[in-house]
LUMSEVEX-26700 format. One record per residue: residue in three letters; z, x, y of N, C-alpha, C in turn; residue number from 1. Coordinates in pm, 1 decimal. Each point is the difference from the previous one (the first is absolute). Last residue first. Example, Ala and Ser with C-alpha at 12.3 -4.5 7.8 and 13.67 -1.06 7.14 Angstrom:
2
REC;SER;708.0;1285.0;-225.0;6.0;82.0;119.0;73.0;-77.0;109.0;2
REC;ALA;-7.0;29.0;-572.0;0.0;-89.0;119.0;0.0;90.0;120.0;1
END
This chain:
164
REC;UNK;5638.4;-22840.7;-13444.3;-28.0;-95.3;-37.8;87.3;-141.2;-29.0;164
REC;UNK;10.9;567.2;187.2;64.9;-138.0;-69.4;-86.2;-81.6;19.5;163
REC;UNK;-104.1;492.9;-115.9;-35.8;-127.0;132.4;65.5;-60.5;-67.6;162
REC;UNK;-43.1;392.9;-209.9;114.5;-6.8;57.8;-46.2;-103.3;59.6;161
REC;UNK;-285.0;177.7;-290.5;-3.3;47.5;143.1;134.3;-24.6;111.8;160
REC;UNK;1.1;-147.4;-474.7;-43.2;136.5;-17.8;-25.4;84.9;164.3;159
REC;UNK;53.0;-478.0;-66.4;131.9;79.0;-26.2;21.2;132.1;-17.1;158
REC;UNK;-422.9;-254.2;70.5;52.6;-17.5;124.1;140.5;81.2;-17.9;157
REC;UNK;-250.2;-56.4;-387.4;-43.1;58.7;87.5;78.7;38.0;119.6;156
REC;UNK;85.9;-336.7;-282.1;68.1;110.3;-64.5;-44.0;113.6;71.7;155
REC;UNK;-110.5;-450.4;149.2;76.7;31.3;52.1;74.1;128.4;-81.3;154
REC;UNK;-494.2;-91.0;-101.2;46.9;33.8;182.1;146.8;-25.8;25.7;153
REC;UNK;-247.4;-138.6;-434.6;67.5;148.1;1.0;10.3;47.2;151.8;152
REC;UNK;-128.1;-448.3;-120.1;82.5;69.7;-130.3;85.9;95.7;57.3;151
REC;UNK;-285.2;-201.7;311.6;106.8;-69.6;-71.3;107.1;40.9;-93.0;150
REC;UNK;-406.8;212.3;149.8;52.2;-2.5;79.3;164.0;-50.6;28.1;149
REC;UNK;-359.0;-14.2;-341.9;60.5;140.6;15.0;81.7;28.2;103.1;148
REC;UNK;-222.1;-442.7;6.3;96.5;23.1;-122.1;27.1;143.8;-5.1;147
REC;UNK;-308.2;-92.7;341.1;109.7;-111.7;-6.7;148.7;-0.3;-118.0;146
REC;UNK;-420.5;253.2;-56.2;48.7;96.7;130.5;127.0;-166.0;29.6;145
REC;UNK;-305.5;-72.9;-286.2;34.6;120.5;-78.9;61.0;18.8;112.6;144
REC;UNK;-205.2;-383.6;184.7;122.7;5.8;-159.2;60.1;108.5;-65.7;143
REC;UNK;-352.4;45.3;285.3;78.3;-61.2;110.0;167.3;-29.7;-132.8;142
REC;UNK;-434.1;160.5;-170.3;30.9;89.8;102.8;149.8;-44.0;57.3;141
REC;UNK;-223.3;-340.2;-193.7;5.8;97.0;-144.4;53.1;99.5;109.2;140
REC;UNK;-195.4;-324.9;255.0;124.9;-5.3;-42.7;87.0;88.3;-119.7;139
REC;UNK;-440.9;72.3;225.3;119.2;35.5;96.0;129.2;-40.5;-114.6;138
REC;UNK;-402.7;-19.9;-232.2;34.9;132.8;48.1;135.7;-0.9;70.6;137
REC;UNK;-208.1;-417.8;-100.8;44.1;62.7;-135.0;56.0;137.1;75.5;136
REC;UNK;-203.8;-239.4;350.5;127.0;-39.3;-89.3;67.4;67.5;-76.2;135
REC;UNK;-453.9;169.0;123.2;185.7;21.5;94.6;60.5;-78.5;12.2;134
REC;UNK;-390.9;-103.6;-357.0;86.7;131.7;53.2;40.6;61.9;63.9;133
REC;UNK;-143.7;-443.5;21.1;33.6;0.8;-58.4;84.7;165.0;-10.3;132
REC;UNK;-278.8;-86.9;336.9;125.9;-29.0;9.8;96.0;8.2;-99.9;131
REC;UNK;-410.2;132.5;-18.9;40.4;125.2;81.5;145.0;-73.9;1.0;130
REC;UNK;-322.6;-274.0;-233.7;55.1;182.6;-64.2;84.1;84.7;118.6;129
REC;UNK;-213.5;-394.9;155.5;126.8;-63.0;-59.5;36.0;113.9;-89.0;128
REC;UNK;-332.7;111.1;312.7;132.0;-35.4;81.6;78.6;-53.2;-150.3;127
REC;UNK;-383.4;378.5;-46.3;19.3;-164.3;9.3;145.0;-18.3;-5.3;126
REC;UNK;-227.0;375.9;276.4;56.9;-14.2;-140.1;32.3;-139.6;-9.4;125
REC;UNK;-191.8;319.2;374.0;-50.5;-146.3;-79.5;48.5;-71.5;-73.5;124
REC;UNK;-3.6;444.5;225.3;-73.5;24.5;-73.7;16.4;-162.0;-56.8;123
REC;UNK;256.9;73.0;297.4;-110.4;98.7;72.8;-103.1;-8.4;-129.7;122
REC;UNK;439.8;-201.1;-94.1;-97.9;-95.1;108.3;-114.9;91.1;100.6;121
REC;UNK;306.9;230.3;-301.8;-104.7;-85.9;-89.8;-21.4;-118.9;71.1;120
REC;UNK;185.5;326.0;255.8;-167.5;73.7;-103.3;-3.7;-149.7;-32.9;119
REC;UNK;375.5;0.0;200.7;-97.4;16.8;64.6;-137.2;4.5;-67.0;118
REC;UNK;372.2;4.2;-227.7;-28.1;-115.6;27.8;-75.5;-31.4;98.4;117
REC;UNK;155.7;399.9;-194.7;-47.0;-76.8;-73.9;-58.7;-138.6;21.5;116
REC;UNK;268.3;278.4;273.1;-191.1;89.1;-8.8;-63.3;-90.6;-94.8;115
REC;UNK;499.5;-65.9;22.0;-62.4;-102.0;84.9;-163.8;63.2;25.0;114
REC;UNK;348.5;135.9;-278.2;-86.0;-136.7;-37.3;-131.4;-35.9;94.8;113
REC;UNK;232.6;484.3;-136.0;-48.5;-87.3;89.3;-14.0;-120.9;-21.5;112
REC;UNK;228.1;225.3;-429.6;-134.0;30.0;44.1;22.0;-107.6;175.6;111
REC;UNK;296.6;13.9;-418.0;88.3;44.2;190.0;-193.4;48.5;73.8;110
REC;UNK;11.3;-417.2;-392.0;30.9;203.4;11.2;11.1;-6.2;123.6;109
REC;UNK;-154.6;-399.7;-110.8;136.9;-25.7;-77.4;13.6;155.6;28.5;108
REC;UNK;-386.5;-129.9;226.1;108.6;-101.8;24.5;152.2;17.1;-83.9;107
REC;UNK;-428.3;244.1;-74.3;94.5;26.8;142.0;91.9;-81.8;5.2;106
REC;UNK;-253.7;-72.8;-388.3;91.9;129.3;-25.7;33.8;51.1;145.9;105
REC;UNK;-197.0;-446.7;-26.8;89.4;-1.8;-50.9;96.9;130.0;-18.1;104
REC;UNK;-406.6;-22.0;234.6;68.0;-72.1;60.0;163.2;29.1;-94.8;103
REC;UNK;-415.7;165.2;-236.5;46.4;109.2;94.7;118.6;-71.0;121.6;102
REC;UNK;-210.3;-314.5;-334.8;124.3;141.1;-10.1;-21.6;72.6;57.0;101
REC;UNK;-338.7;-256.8;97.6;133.3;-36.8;55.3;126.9;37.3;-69.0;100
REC;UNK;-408.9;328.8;-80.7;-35.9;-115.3;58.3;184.3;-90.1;64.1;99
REC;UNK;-173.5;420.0;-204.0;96.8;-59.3;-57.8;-33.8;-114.9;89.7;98
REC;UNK;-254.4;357.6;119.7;13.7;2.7;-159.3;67.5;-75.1;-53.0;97
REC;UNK;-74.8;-67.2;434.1;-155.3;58.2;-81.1;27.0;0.3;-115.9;96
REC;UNK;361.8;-0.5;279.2;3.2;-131.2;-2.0;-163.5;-11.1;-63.5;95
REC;UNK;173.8;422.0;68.3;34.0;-76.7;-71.8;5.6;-129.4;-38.3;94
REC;UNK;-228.9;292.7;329.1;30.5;23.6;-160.2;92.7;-120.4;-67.4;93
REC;UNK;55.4;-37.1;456.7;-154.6;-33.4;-32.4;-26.4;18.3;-181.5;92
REC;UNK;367.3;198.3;191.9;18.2;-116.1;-29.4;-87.8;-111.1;-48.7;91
REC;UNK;-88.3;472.8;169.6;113.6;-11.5;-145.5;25.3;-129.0;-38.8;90
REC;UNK;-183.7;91.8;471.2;-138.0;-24.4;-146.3;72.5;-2.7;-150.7;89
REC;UNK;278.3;-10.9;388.0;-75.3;-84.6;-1.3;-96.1;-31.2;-124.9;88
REC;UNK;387.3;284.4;150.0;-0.9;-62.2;-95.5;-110.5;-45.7;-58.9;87
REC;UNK;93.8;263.6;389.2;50.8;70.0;-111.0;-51.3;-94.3;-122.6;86
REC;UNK;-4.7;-184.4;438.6;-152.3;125.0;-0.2;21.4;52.2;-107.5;85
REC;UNK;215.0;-430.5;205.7;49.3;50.2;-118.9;-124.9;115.3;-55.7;84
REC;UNK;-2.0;-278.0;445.4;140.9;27.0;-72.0;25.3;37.2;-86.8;83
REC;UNK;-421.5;50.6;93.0;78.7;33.8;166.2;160.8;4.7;-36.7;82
REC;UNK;-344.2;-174.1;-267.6;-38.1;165.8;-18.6;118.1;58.6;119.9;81
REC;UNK;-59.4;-486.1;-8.6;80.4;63.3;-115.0;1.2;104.7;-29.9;80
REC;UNK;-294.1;-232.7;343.0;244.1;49.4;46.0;23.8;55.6;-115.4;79
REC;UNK;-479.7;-28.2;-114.3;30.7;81.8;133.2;124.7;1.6;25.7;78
REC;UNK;-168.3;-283.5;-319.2;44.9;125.9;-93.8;32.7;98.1;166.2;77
REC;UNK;111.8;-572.2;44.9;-106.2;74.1;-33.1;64.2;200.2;-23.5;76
REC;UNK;137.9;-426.3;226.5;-18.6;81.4;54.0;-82.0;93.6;-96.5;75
REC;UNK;62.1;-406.5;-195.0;-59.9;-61.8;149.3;39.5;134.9;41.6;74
REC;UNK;123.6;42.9;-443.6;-112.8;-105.4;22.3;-37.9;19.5;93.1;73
REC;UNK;396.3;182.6;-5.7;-110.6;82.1;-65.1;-116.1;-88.6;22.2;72
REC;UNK;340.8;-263.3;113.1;8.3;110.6;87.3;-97.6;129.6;-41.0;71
REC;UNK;135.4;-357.4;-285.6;-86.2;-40.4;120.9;-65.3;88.7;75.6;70
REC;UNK;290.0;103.6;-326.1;-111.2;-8.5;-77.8;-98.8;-35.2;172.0;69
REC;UNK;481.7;67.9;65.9;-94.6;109.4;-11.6;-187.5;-14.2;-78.7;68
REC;UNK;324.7;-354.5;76.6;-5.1;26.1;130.0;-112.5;97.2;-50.6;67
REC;UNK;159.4;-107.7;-382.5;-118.2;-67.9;38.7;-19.3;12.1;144.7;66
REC;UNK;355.2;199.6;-168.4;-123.8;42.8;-82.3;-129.0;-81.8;55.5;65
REC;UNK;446.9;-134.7;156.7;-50.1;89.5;51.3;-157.2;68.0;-48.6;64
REC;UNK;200.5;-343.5;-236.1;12.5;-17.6;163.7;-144.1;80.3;66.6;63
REC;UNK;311.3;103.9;-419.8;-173.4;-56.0;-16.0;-50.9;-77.1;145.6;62
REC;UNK;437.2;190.3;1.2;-78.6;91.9;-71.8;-174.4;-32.3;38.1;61
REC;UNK;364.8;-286.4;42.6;-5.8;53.6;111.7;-149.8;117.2;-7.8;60
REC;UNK;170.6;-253.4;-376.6;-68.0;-81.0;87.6;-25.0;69.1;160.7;59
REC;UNK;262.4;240.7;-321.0;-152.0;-27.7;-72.1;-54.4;-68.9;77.8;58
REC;UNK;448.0;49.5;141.3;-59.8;139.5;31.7;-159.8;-9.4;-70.5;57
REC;UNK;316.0;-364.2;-74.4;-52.5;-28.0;116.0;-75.1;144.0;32.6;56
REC;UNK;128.4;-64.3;-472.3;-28.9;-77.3;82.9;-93.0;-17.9;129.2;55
REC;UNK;334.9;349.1;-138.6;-123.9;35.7;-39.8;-90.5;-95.8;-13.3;54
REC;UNK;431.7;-82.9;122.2;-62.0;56.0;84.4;-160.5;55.9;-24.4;53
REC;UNK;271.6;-256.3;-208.9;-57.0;-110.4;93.7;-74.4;103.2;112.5;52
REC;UNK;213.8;141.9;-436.3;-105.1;-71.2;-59.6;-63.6;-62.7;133.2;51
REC;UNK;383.6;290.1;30.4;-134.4;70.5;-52.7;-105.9;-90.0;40.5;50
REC;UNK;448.2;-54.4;290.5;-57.9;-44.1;-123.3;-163.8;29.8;5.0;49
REC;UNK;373.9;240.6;296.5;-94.2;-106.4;10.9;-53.1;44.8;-187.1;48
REC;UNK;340.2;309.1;151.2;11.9;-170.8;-62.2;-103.9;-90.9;29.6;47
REC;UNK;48.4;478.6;41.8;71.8;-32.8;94.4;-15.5;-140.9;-13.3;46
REC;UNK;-243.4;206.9;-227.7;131.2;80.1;-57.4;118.3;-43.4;84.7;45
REC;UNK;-473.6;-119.7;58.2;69.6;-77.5;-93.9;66.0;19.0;-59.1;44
REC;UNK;-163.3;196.9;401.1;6.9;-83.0;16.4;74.9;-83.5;-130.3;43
REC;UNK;-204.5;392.9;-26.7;148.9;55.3;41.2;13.0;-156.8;23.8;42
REC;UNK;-422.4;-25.0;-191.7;76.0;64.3;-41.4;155.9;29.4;29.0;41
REC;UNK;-363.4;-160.2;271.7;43.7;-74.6;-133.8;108.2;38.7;-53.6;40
REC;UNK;-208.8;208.0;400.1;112.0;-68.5;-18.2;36.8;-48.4;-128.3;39
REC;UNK;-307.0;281.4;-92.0;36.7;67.5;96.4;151.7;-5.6;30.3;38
REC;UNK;-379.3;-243.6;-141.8;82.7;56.1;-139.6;99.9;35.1;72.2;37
REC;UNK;-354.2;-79.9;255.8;83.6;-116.9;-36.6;72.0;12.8;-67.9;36
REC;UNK;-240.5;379.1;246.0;-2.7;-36.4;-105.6;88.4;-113.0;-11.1;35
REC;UNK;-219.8;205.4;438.0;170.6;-17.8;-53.6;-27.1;-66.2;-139.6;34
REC;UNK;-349.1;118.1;356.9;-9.7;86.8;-72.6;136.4;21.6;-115.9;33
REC;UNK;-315.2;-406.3;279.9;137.7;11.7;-9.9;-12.1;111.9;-106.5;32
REC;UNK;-334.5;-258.6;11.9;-42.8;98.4;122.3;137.1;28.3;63.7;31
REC;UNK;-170.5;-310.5;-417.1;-96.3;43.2;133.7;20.7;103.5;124.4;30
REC;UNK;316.7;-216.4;-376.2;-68.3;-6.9;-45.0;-163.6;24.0;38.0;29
REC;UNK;410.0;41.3;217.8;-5.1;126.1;-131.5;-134.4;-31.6;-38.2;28
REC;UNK;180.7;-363.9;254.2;-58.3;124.6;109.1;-10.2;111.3;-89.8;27
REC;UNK;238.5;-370.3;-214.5;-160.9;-49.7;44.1;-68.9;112.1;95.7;26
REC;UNK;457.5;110.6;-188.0;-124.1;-30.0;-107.8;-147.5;-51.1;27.6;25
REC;UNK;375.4;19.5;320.1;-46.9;159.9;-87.3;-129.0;-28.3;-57.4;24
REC;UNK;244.3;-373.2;154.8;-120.7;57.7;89.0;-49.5;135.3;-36.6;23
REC;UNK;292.2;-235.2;-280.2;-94.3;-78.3;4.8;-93.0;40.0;70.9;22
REC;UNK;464.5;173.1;-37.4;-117.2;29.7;-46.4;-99.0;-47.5;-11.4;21
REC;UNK;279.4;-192.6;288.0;-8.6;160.5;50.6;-132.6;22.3;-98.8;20
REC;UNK;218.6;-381.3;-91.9;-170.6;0.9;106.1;-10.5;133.4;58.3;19
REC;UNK;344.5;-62.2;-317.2;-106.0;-13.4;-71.3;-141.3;-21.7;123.9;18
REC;UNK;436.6;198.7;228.8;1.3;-75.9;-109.8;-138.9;18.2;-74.1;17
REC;UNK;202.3;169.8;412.6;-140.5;-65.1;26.0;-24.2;-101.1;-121.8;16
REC;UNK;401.9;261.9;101.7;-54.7;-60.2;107.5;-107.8;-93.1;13.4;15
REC;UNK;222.9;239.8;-354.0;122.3;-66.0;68.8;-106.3;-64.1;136.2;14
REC;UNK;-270.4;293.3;-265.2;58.9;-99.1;-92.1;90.3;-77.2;90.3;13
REC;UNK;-110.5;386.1;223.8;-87.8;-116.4;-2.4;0.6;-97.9;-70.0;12
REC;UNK;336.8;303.1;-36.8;-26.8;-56.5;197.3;-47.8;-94.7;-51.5;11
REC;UNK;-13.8;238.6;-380.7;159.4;-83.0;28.9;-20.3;-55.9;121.9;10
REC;UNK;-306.3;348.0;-49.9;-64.1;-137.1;-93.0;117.0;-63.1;1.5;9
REC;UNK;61.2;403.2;206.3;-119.7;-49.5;99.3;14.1;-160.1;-113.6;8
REC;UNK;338.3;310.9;-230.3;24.9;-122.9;163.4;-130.3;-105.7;90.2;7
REC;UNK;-118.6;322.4;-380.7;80.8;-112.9;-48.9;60.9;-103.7;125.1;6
REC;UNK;-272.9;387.5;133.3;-53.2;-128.9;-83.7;71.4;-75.2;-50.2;5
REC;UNK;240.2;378.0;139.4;-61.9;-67.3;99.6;-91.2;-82.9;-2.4;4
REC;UNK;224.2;293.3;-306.0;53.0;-121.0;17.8;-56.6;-109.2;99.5;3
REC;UNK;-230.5;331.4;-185.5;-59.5;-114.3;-102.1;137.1;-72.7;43.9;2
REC;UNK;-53.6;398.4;218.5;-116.1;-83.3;24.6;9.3;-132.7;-75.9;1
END
């Protein structure tokens, strides 16, 4: 399984490049179930540079977040009970108790982002806190997974036998 991701992300790296991930990251961030880490990661074992990718994967990131903030806003708690019936009120919690850290601790943890970003345009959240923290979040996220990827994805890759 994990050679067949390595190849699936070598395609798309070789094909789609940094705008490959760029669209991950902006459709993850609302309604894409593919973690950005996902590519990041095998992507920068396979030589795209950490620093431009985690870069353009934050701006893609926060993109999207705000597609989804909108998108909570103007469809409101009814699509969101629809797309996310497991989460909804959990998320609600939290953005109660932690207010726009609750943005920041989805945005940087393998937590959904994107329930996160529905809600907190379902519930209002002031836009420059919400942006501010899925910056801070995506890229902190996007960097840890850019550089583990870097470091230690081609000693990895030797362990699974993939040439690289």
């Amino acid at each position: 399984m994990l050679n067949e991701l390595i190849a699936f992300v070598e395609v798309f790296v070789a094909d789609y490049g940094l705008f490959g991930a760029f669209l991950v990251a902006v459709t993850e961030s609302f309604i894409l179930p593919i973690p950005t880490a996902v590519i990041i990661t095998p992507a920068t074992a396979l030589g795209i540079d950490p620093l431009v990718i985690t870069i353009v994967a934050t701006i893609g990131s926060v993109i999207g977040a705000f597609i989804g903030y909108f998108l909570g806003e103007k469809l409101g708690r009814p699509v969101a009970e629809k797309r996310f019936p497991k989460y909804l009120t959990r998320v609600e919690g939290w953005f109660q108790k932690y207010g726009s850290w609750a943005v920041f601790i989805a945005a940087f943890t393998p937590i959904p982002f994107k329930v996160f970003t529905w809600v907190g345009g379902i519930m209002k959240i002031d836009k420059k806190h919400f942006f501010l923290a899925s910056i801070a979040g995506r890229f902190l996220q996007f960097l840890i997974a850019a550089y583990v990827g870097s470091l230690l994805g081609p000693w990895f890759f030797s362990l699974l036998g993939y040439p690289v």
